[in-house]
Structures are given as C-alpha cells and as structure tokens.
FIFIMI-478349 format. One record per residue: residue number from 1; x negated, y negated, z of N, C-alpha, C in turn. Coordinates in steps of 0.02 Angstrom, whole numbers, plus 50000, padded with zeros to 5 digits. Atoms other than C-alpha are relative to their C-alpha. Layout:
BEGIN
<NUM, <X, Y, Z>, <X, Y, Z>, <X, Y, Z>>
...
//
This chain:
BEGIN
<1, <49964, 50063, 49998>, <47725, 46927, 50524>, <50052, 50002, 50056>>
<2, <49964, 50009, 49929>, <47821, 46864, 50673>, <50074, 49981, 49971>>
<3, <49935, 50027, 49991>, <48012, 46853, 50678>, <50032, 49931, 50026>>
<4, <49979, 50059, 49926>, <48016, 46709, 50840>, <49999, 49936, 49941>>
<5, <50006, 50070, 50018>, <48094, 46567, 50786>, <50034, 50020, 49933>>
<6, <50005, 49982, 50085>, <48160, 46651, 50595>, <50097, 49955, 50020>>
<7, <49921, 50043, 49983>, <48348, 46572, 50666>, <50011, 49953, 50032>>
<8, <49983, 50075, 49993>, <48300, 46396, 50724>, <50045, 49987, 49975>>
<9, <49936, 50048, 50035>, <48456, 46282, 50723>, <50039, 50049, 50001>>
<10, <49948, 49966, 50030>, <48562, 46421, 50706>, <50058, 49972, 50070>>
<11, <49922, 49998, 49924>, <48744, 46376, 50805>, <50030, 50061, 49971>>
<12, <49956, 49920, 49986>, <48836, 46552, 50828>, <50055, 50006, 50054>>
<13, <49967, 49975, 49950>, <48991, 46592, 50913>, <50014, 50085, 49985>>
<14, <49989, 49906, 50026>, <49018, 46783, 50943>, <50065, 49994, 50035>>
<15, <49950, 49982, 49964>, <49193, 46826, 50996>, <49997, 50078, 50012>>
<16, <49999, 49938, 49986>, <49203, 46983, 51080>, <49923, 50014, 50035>>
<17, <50061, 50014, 49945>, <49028, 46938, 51184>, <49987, 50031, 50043>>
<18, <50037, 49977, 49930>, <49031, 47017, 51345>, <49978, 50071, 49995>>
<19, <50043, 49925, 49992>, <48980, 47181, 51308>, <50005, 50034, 49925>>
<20, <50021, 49943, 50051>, <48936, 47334, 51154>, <49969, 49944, 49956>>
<21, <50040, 50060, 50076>, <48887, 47248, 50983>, <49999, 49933, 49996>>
<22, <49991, 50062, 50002>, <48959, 47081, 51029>, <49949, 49970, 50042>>
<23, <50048, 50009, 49923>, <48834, 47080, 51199>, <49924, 50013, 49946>>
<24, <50076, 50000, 50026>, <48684, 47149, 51085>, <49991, 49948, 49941>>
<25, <50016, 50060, 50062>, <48720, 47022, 50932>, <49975, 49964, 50047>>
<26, <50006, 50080, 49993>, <48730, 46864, 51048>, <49923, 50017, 50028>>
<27, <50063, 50032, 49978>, <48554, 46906, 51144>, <49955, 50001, 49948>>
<28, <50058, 49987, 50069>, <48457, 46975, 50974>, <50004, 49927, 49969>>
<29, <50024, 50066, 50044>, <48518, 46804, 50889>, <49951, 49948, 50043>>
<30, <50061, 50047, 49952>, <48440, 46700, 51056>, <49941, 50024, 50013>>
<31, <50056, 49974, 49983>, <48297, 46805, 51069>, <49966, 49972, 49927>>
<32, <50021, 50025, 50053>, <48278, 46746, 50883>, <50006, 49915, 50013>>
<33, <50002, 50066, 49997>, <48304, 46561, 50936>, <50066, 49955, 49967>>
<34, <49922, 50020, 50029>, <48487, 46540, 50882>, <50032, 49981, 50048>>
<35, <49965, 50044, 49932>, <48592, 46424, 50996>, <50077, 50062, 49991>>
<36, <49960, 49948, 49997>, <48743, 46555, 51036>, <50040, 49986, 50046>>
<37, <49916, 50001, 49964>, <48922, 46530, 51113>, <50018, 50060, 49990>>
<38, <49969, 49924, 49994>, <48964, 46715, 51176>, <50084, 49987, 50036>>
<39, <49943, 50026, 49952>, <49161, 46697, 51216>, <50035, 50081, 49980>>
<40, <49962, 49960, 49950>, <49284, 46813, 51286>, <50033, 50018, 50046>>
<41, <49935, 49979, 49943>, <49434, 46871, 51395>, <49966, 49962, 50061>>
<42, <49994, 50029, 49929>, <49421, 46767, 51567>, <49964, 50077, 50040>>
<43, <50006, 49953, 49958>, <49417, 46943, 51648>, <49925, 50061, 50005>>
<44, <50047, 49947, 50020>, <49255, 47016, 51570>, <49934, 49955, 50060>>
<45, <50052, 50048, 49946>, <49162, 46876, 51705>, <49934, 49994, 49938>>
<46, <50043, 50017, 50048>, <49058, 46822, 51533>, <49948, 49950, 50001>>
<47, <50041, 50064, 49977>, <48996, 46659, 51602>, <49944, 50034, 50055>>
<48, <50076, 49980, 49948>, <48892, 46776, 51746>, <49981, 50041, 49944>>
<49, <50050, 49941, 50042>, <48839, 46898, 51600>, <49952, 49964, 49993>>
<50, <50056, 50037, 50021>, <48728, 46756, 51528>, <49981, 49952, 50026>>
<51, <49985, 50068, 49965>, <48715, 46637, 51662>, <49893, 50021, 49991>>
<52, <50069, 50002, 49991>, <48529, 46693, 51649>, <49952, 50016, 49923>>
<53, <50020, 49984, 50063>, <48499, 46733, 51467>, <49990, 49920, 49960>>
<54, <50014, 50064, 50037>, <48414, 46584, 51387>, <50038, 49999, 49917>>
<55, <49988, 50001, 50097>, <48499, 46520, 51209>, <50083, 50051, 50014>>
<56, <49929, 49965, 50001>, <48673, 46608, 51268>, <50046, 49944, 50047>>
<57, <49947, 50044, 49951>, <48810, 46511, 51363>, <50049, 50051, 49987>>
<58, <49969, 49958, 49981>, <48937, 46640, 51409>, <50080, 49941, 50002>>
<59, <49929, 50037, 49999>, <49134, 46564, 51374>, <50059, 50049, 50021>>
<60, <49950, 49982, 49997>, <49281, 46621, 51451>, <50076, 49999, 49985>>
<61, <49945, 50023, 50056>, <49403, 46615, 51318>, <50006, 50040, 49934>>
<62, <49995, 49972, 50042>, <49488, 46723, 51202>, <50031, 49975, 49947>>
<63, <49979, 50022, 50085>, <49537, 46729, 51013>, <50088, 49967, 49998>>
<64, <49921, 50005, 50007>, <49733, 46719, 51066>, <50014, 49928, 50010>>
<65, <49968, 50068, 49991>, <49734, 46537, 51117>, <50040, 49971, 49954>>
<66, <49964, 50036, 50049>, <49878, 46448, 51015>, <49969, 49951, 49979>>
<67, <50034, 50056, 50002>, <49774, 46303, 51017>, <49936, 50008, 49935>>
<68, <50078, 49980, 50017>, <49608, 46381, 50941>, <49971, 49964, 50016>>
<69, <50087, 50045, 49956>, <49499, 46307, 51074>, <49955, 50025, 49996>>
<70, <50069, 49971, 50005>, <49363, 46433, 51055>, <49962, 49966, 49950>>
<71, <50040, 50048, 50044>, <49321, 46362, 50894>, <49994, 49934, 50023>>
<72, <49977, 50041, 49978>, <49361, 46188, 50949>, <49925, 49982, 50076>>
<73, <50039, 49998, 49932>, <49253, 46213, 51115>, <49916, 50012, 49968>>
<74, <50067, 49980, 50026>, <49093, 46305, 51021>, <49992, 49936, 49959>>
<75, <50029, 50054, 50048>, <49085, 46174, 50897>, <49964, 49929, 50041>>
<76, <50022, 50062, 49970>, <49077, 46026, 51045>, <49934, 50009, 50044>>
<77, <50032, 49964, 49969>, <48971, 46147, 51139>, <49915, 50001, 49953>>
<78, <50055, 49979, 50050>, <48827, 46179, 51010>, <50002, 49937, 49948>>
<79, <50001, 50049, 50035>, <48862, 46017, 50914>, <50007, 50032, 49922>>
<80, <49990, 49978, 50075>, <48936, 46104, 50751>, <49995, 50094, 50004>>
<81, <50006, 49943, 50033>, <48934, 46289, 50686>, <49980, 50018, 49937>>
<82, <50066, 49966, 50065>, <48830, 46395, 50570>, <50038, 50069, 49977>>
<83, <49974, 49937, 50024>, <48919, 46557, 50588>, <50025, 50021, 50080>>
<84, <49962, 49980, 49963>, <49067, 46632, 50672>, <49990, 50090, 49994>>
<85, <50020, 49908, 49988>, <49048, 46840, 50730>, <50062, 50022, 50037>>
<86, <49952, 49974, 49961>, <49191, 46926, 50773>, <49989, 50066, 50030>>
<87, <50040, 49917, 49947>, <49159, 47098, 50894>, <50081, 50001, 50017>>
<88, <49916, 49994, 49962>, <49360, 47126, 50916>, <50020, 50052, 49958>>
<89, <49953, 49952, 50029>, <49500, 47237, 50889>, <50036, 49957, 49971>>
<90, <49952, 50035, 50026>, <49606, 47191, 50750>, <50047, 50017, 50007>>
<91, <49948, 50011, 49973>, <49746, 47259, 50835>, <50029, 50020, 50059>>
<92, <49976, 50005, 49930>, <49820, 47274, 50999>, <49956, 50033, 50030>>
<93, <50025, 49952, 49976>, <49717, 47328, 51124>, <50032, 50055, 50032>>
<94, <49993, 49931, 49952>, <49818, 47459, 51218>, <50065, 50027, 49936>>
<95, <49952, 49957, 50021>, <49925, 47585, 51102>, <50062, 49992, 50029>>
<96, <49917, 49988, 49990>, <50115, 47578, 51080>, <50015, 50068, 50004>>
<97, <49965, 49919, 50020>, <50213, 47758, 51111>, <50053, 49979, 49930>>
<98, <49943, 50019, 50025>, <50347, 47668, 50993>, <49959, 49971, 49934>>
<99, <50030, 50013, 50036>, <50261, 47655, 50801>, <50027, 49928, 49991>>
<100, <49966, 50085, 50017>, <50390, 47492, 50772>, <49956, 49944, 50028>>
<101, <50022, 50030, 49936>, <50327, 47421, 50938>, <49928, 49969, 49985>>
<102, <50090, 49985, 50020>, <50129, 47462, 50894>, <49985, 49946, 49923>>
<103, <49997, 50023, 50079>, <50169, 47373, 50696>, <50015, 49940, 50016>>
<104, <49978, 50070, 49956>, <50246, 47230, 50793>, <49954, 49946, 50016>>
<105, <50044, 50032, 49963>, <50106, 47194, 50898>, <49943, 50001, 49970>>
<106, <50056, 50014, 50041>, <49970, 47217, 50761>, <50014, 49946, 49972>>
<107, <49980, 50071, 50037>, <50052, 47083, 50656>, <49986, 49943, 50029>>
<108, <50025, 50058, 49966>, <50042, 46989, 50804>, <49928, 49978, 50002>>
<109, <50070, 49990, 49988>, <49850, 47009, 50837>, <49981, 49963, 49937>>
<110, <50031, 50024, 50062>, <49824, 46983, 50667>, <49998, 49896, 49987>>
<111, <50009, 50076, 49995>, <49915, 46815, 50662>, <49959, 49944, 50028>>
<112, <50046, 50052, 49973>, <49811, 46744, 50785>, <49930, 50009, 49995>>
<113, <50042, 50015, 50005>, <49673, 46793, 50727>, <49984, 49976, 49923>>
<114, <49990, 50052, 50029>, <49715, 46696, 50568>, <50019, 49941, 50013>>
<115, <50013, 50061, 49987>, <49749, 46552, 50659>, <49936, 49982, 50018>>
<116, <50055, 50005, 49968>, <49572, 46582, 50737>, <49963, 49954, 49916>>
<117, <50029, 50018, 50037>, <49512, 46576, 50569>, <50007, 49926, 49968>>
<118, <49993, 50046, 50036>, <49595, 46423, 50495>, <49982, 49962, 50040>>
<119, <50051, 50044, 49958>, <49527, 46325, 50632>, <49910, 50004, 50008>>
<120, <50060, 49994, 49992>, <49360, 46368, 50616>, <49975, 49993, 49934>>
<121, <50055, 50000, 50059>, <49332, 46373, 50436>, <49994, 49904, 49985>>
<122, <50041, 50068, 49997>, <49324, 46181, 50432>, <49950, 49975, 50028>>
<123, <50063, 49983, 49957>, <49206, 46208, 50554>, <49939, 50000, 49974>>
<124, <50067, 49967, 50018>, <49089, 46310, 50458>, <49996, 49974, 49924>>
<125, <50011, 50025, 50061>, <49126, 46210, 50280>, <49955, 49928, 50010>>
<126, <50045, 50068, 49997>, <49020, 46059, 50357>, <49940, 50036, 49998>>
<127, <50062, 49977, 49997>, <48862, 46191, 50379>, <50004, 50032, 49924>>
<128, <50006, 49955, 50068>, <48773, 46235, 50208>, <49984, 50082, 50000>>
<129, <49987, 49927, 49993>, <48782, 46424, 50275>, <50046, 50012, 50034>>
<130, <49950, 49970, 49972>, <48930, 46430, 50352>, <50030, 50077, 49983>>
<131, <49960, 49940, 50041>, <48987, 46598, 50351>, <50045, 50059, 50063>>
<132, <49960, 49947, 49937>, <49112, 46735, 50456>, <49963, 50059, 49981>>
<133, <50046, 49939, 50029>, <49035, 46896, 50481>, <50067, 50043, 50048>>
<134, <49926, 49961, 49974>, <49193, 47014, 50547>, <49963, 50078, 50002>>
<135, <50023, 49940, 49997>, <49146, 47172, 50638>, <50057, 50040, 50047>>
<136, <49971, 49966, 49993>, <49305, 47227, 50698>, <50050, 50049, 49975>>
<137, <49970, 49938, 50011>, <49413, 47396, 50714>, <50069, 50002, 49983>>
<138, <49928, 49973, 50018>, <49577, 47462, 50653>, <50008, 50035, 50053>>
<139, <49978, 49919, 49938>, <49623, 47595, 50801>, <50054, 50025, 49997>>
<140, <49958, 49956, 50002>, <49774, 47650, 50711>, <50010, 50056, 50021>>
<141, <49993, 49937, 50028>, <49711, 47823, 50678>, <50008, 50041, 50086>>
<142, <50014, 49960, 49942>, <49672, 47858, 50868>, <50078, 49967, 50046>>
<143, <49957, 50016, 49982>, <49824, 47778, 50925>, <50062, 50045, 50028>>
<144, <49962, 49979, 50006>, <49968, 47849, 51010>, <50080, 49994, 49969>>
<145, <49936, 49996, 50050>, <50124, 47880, 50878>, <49960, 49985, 49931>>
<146, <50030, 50006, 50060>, <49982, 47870, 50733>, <50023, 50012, 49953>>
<147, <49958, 49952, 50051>, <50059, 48006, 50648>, <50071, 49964, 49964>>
<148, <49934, 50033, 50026>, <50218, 47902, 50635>, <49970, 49946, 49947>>
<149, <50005, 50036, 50042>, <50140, 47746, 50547>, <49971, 50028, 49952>>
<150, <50020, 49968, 50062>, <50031, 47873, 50426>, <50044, 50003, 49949>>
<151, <49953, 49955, 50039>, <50193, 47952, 50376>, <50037, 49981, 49967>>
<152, <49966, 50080, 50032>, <50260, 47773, 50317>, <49982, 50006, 49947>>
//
C-alpha cells in the first residue's frame, strides 16, 4: 500500500524549518502531499532552502515576533491550519555565564513562545484536527553555569 497522498489538505507550519528535524519534517510532510509553511530566523536564508522543494514555501520569520505574524502569515498563506510543529529551543539560544541572567532569558523565550501559542490555537480550533506537536529542547544541563541552576 502506497503512502502518496495519505496527508492531502494537510496545512502545516513547522517553526524551526531550515535545517535538522524541522528541515526533514517539512519535506517528509510535502513529499506526503501536505501544504507546509517552513518558517524561521531571517538569517538561516529559508526562503532559498525551499525555493525548489514542491509543497514547502520557506518563511523568514521567527517565533519572537510580538505580533505573532508567523501564525497570522501561515494561516493567510495556506488558507487555514491543520497543525502547528515546533523544531526550537525552549530557551535561549546562546548560554548565560550568569545562572540569574540564563533564568531571565528562559522566562523570556518561554513567554513568547506562549504568545506564539495563544495566537495560533484559534487557528487550529477551526480545523477538526487541529493539533501542536512540540519537539523542542531544554539545554539547561549543557549550559554554561548549569551547575548553579541544578543546585537551586
């Protein structure tokens, strides 16, 4: 039995798109026939990753917008959403030396990516599968001053 075609209709945004798990989700869902908004940092040049990958459109735009245009954009883009994919770090990408500093700037991360969410789940409550599928990391443990927030 053939797969092609088992994710007609599907709208997908992946955040965290241009490359590792976020880069192999978005082409496996278009290779399955799933309409797919891959978005991501301006700087990862995401729009040439898939400028040739059928069933992908490549967005340059990350989760931090105050606005939550990513959702906002994928939805006008794909005419609705089916399911949101996150491929991110849930918190800062570059290590604090200063544990306060590092606890600071996770909170932050986090927040916006609860604003991400509250903009999007109205989104995905108009599709009868709407659903988030969340595949990002903690990087406390490898962090520098780890030891300090453990010891909390």
């Amino acid at each position: 039995m053939s797969d092609s075609g088992r994710l007609f209709g599907v709208r997908a945004l992946v955040c965290g798109g241009a490359n590792g798990i976020g880069e192999a989700i978005s082409r496996t869902l278009a290779r399955h026939d799933a309409r797919v908004l891959a978005a991501d940092h301006p700087e990862t040049d995401i729009a040439g990753r898939y400028r040739d990958v059928p069933g992908v459109t490549g967005l340059p735009l990350g989760l931090g917008s105050p606005d939550s245009a990513a959702t906002r954009t994928a939805a006008d883009k794909l005419d609705g959403l089916d399911v949101v994919i996150i491929c991110t770090n849930l918190q800062p990408q570059k290590p604090q030396d200063d544990a306060a500093a590092y606890a600071d700037a996770s909170k932050q991360r986090l927040a916006q990516l609860n604003q991400f969410f509250d903009a999007a789940l109205p989104l995905l409550q108009k599709s009868p599968g709407g659903r988030f599928i969340v595949l990002g990391q903690l990087r406390s443990a490898f962090a520098k001053g780890a030891e300090e927030l453990f010891a909390r």
